[in-house]
C-alpha positions as MATLAB code, in Angstrom:
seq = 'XXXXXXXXXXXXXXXXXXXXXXXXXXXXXXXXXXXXXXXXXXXXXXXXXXXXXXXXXXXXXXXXXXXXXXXXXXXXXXXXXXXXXXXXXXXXXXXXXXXXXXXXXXXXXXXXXXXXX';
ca = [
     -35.409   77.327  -26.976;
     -36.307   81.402  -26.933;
     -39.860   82.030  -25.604;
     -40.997   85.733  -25.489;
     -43.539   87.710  -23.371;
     -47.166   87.906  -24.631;
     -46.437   91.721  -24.595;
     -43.104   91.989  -27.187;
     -43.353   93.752  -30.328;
     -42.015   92.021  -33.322;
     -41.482   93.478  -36.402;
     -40.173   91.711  -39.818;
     -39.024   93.398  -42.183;
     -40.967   92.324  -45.488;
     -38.473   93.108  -47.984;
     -34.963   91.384  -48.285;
     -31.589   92.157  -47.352;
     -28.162   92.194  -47.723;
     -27.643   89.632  -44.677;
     -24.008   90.762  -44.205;
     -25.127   93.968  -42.752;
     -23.987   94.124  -39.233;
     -25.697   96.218  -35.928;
     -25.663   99.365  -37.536;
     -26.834   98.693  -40.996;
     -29.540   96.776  -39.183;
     -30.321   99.543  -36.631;
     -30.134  101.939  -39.833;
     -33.001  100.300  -41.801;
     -35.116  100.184  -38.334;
     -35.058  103.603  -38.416;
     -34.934  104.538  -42.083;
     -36.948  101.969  -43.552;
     -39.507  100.561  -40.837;
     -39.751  104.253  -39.373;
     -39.455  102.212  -35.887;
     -37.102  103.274  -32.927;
     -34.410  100.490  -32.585;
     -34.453  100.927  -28.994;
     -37.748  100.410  -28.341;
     -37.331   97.008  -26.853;
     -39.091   95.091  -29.483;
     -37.635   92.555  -31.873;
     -36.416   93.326  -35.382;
     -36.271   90.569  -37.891;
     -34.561   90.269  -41.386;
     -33.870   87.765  -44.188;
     -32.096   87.823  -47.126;
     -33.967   86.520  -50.707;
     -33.185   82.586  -49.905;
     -34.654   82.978  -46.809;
     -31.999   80.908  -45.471;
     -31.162   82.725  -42.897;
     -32.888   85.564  -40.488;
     -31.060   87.694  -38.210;
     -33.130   90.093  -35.021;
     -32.071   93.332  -33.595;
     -33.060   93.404  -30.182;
     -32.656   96.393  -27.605;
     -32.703   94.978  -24.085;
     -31.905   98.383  -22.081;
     -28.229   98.075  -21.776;
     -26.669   96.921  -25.961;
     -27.869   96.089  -28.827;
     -28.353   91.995  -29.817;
     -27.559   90.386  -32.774;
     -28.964   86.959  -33.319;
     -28.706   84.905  -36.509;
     -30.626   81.572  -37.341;
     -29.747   79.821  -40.350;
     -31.534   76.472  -41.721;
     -29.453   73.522  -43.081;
     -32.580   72.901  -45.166;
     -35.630   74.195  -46.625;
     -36.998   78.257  -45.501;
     -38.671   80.218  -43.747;
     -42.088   81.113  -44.089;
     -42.402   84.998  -44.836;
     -45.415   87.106  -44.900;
     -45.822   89.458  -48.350;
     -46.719   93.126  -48.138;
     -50.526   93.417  -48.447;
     -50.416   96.890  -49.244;
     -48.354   98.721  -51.747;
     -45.600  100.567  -49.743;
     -45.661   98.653  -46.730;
     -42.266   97.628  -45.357;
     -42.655   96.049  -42.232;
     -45.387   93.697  -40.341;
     -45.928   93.333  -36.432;
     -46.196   89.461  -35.499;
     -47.038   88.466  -32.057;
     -44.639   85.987  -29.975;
     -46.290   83.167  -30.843;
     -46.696   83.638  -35.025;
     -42.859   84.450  -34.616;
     -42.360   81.156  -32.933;
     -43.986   79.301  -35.436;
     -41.682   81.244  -38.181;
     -38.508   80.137  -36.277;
     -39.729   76.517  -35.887;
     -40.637   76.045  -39.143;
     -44.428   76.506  -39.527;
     -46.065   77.580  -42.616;
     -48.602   80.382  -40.825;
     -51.072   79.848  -43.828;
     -52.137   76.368  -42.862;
     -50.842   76.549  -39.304;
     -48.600   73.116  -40.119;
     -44.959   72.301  -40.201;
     -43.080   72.732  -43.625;
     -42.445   69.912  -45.845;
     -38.718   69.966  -45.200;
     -39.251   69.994  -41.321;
     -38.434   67.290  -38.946;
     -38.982   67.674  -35.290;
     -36.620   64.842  -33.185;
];
């Protein structure tokens, strides 16, 4: 289990992508796309259009992180862009552990396709 400080900064990236990019592509749409400093020390997340699978770029002071999460079944709840032109939204920890574990965020309740053992 992954449990974060109430303090982290999490960003998702709203639009999909291309979930073979590696560090730098990832670090390069940080910066060029979310306008956000990779090495900031918060959290970075991605899908691709399934939303299958999510991967977060995470600085922790001394290298860059790559983690991956994919889902045998079923997706992952992501946010839409309220506002034309907006790439990127800030969750706190615990509305990005409820993405990871499978909570829909609009009704605060598990996913049909989720099963807790």
């Amino acid at each position: 289990m992954l449990s974060f400080s109430g303090s982290l900064k999490i960003f998702i990236a709203l639009d999909a992508c291309d979930m073979r990019a590696g560090v730098n592509t990832l670090h390069a749409l940080v910066t060029d796309k979310l306008k956000e400093e990779s090495s900031s020390g918060a959290l970075f997340v991605f899908t691709n259009k399934s939303r299958r699978l999510i991967k977060v770029l995470y600085w922790d002071g001394t290298g860059m992180w790559l983690m991956c999460k994919r889902l045998e079944k079923g997706t992952f709840f992501w946010p839409r862009a309220v506002a034309e032109g907006q790439t990127k939204l800030e969750l706190r920890p615990e509305a990005f552990t409820m993405l990871t574990d499978g909570i829909d965020m609009h009704g605060a309740k598990p996913r049909a396709w989720y099963e807790r053992k």
